[in-house]
C-alpha positions as CSV (number, residue, x, y, z in Angstrom):
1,X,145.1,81.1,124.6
2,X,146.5,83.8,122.7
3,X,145.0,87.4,122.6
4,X,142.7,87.1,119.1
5,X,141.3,90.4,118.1
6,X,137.9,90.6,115.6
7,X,136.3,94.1,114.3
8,X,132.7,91.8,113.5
9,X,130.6,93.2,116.0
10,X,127.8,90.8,115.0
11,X,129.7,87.7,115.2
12,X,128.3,85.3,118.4
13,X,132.3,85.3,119.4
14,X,132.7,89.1,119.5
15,X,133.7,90.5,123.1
16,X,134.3,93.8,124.3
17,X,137.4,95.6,123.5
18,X,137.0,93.7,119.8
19,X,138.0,90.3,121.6
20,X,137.3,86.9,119.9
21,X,136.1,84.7,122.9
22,X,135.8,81.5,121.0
23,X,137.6,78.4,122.3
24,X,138.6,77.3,118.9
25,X,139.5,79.7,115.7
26,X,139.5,78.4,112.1
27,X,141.1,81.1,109.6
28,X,141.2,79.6,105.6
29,X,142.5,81.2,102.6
30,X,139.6,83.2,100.7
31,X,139.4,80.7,98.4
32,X,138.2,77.9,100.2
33,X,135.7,80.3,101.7
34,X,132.7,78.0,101.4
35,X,134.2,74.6,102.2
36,X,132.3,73.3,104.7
37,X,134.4,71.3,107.3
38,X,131.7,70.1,109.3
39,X,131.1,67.3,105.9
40,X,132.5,64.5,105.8
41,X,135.9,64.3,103.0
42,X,137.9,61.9,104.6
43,X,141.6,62.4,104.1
44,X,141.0,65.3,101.7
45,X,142.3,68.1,103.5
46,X,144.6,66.2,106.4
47,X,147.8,67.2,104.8
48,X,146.2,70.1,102.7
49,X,148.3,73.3,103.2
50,X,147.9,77.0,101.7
51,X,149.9,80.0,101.7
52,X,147.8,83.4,101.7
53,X,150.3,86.7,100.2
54,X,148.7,89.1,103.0
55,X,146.1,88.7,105.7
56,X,143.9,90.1,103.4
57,X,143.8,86.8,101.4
58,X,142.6,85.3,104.9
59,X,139.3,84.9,106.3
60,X,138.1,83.4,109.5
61,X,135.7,80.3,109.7
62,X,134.6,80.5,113.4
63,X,132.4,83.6,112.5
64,X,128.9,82.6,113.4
65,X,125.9,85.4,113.3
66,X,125.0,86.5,116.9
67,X,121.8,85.2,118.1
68,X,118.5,87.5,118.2
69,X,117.5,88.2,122.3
């Protein structure tokens, strides 16, 4: 797996030394921000491709809020 690295401190995947520990990453074009894979589309998005100018048009889909202890 290759070395991911993630500022979000409060994100459930965040490890020391600003590590992503998740077993799968889903990064998306900011514009399909709040598509929600988990639904059902069918063949929707199987051959959908984007093309983000900069990393800063990118954001990441794994994020989930760390839990409370």
């Amino acid at each position: 797996m290759p070395d991911v690295k993630c500022s979000v401190a409060n994100c459930e995947y965040w490890a020391q030394g600003n590590n992503c520990n998740a077993n799968t990453i889903m990064i998306e074009i900011d514009k399909h921000a709040d598509v929600k894979y988990d639904a059902e589309f069918g063949a929707e998005f199987e051959d959908h491709q984007d093309r983000a100018a900069s990393s800063q048009n990118t954001c990441c889909h794994t994020f989930e809020p760390r839990k409370s202890k």
